[in-house]
C-alpha positions in Angstrom: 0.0 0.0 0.0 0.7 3.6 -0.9 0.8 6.7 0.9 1.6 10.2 0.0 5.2 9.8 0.7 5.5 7.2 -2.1 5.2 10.1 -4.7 7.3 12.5 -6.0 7.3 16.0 -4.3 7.4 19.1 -6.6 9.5 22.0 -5.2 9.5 23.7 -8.5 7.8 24.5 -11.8 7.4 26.9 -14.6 5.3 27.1 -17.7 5.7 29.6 -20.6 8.6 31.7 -19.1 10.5 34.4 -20.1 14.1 33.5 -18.7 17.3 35.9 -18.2 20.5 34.9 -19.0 22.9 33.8 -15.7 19.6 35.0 -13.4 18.0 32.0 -11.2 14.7 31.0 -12.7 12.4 29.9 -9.5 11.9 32.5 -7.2 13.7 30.9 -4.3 15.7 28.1 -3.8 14.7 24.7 -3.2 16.2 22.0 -1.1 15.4 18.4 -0.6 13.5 17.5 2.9 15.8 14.3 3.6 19.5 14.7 4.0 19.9 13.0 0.3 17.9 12.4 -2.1 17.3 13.0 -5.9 16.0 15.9 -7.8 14.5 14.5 -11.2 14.4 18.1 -13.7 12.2 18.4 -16.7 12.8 20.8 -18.8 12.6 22.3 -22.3 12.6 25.7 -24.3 9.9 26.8 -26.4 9.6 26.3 -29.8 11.0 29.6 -31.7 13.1 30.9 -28.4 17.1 30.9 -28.3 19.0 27.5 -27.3 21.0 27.9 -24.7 23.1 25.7 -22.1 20.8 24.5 -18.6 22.6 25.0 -15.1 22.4 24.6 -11.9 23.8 26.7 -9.1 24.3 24.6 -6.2 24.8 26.8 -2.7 26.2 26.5 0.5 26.0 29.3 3.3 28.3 31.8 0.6 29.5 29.8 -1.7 27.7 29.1 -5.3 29.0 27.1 -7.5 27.2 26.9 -10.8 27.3 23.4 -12.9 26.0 22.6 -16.4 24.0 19.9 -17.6 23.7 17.9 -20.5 27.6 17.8 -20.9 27.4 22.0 -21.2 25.7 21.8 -24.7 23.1 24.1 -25.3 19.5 22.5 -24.8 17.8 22.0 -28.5 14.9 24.2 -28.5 11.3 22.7 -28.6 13.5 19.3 -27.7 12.4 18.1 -23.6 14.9 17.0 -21.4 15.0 14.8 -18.2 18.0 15.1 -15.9 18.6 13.6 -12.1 21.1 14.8 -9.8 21.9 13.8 -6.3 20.8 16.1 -3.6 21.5 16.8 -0.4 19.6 19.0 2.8 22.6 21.4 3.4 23.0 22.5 0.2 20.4 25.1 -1.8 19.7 25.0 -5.3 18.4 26.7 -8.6 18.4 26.7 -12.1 19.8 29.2 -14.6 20.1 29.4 -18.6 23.2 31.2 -20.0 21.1 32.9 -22.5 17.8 34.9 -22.5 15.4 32.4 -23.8 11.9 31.0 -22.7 11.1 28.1 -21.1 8.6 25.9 -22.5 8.3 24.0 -19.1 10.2 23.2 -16.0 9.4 20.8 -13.7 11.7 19.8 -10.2 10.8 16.8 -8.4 12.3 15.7 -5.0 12.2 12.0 -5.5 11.0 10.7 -1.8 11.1 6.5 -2.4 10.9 4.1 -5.3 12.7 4.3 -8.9 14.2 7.4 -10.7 
């Protein structure tokens, strides 16, 4: 049997966004509410808007250190994209593009139990 801990937890989303270049994207940061886990990210950019490279800036009290995914290629436009990345509860994290483009959609899971 099930519960509501079974399922994933979403700690961030965004539909049909204008995004600034090197400027976090959710409007705070997010952390994961076990001491490690898994964020799973969705993500794609809108059909017609610019490609550009997805990054995270991971945070601890002063120090960011921003991290690219999908090896640090830009992300094809209108293409969606599913990354998972470890987490862990002392850390703070966001998301940033390093051009101005729009996001088609953006979905941050916390992964609580079960598969990836």
């Amino acid at each position: 049997m099930s519960d509501a801990n079974d399922f994933p937890r979403i700690v961030g989303e965004l539909f049909n966004t204008a995004a600034t270049n090197a400027v976090d994207v959710l409007s705070a940061d997010v952390s994961p509410s076990r001491t490690c886990g898994a964020f799973r990210i969705t993500v794609g950019i809108k059909p017609a808007a610019t490609a550009s490279v997805f990054n995270v800036q991971v945070n601890e009290g002063g120090t960011a250190i921003l991290q690219s995914f999908n090896g640090g290629a830009a992300l094809t436009v209108g293409a969606l994209y599913t990354f998972t990345m470890g987490v862990h509860s002392d850390y703070t994290y966001n998301f940033q593009f390093a051009t101005s483009t729009t996001i088609g959609i953006l979905v941050v899971e916390e992964i609580l139990k079960g598969a990836l």
